[in-house]
C-alpha positions as CSV (number, residue, x, y, z in Angstrom):
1,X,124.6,-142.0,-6.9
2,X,123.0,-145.0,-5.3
3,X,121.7,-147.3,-7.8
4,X,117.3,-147.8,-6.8
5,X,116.1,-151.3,-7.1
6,X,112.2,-151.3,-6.9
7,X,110.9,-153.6,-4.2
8,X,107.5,-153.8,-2.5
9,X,106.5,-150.5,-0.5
10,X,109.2,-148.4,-2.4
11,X,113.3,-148.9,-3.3
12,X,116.5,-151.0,-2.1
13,X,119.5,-148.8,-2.4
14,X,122.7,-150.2,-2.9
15,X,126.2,-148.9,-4.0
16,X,128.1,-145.2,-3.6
17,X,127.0,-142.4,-3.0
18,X,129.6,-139.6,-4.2
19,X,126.8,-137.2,-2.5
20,X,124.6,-136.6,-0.3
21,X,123.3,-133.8,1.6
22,X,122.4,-133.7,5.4
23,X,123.8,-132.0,8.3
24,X,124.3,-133.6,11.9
25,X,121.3,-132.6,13.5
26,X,119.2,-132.7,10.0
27,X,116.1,-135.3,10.5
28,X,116.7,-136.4,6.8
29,X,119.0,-136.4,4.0
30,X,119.0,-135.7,-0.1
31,X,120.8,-138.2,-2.1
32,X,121.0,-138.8,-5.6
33,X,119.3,-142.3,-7.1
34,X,120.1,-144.4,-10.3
35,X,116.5,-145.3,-11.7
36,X,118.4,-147.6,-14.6
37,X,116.9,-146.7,-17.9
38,X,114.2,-143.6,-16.2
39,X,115.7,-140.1,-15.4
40,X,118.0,-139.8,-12.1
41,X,115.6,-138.7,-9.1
42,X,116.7,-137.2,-5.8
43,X,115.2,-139.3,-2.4
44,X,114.5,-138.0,0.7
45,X,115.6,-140.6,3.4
46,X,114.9,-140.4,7.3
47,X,118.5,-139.6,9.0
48,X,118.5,-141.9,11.6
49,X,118.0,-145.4,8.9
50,X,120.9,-143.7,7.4
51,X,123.5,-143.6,10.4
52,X,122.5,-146.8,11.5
53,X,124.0,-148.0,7.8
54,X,127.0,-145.8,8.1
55,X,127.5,-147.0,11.5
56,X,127.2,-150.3,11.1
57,X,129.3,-150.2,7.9
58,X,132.3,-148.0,9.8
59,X,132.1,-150.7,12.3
60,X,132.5,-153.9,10.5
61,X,135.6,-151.8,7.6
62,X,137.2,-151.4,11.3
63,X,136.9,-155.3,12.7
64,X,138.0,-156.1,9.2
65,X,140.9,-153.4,9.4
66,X,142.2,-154.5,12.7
67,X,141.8,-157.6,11.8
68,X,144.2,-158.0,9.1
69,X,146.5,-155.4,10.4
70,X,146.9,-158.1,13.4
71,X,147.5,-161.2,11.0
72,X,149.8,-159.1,9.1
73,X,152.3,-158.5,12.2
74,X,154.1,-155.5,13.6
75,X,155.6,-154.4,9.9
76,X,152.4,-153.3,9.3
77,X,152.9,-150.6,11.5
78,X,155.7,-149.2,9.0
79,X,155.3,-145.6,7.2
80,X,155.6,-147.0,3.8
81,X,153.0,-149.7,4.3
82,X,149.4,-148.9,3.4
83,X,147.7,-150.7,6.0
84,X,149.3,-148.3,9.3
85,X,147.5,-145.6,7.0
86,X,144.0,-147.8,6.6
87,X,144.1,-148.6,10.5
88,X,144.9,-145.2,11.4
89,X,142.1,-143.4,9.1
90,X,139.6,-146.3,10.0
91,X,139.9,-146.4,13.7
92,X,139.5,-142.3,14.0
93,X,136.6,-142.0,11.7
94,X,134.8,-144.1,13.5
95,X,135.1,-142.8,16.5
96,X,133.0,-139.9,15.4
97,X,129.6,-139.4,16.2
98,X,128.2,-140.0,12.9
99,X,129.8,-143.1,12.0
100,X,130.4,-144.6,15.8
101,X,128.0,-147.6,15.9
102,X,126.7,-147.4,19.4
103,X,125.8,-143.7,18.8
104,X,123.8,-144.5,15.7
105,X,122.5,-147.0,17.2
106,X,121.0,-145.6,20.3
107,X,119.8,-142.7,18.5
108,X,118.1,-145.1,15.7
109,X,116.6,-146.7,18.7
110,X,115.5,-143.3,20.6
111,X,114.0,-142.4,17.4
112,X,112.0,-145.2,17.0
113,X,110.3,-145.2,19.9
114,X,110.0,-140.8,20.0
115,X,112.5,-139.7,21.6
116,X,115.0,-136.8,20.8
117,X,119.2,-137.0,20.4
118,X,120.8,-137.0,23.1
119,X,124.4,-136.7,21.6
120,X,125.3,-133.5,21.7
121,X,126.6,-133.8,17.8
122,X,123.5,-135.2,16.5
C-alpha cells in the first residue's frame, strides 16, 4: 500500500505497492493508499503517470544493475553469485512494454497531447 502524503491539489505517493490493479490497455489503475492515522482508501490514478514512474524506475534499477555487475568483473557472471541473477531479471523486465522507458515515455507524451497508444501492448 503506498503511503498518501497530503500536498496542495491532492497526495504525494511514495513507497510499495504489494497491489495494484490495471491491465495493459486500462486508462487507469486501483491501488491501495496509507492515509496514516484515517482509514485505508483505494485511488484511482491515470495509467499513463503511472508507467512513466515504472519506466523510469526499471530504467535507472538497470543502469544501477549493470553498473555494478561491470565494476564487479566477469565472476559476477557465476551461477552461485546473485548479481548474474539481478542482471538477468533486470535487463528482461525491462524490456517489456510496461516497464521499457521509451515506451512509457512516448505514450505519456502521446497522451498528453491526445493521442491514442500506439504499442501494440498498451
Amino acid at each position: 500500500m503506498h503511503k498518501a502524503t497530503p500536498v496542495a491539489g491532492g497526495y504525494e505517493l511514495s513507497g510499495r505497492s504489494t497491489w495494484n490493479s490495471g491491465i495493459m490497455h486500462a486508462d487507469w489503475v486501483l491501488t491501495g493508499l496509507d492515509l496514516g492515522d484515517e482509514e485505508p482508501r483505494v485511488a484511482l490514478i491515470k495509467a499513463g503517470d503511472y508507467e512513466v514512474d515504472a519506466g523510469t524506475i526499471a530504467n535507472h534499477c538497470r543502469a544501477s544493475i549493470n553498473e555494478l555487475i561491470h565494476e564487479a568483473g566477469a565472476a559476477s557472471f557465476n551461477r552461485e553469485s546473485p548479481l548474474q541473477a539481478w542482471f538477468r531479471d533486470i535487463n528482461s523486465l525491462s524490456v517489456h512494454a510496461f516497464w521499457d522507458w521509451h515506451s512509457c515515455r512516448e505514450q505519456y507524451g502521446r497522451g498528453q497531447v491526445g493521442l491514442e497508444p500506439n504499442h501494440p501492448v498498451v
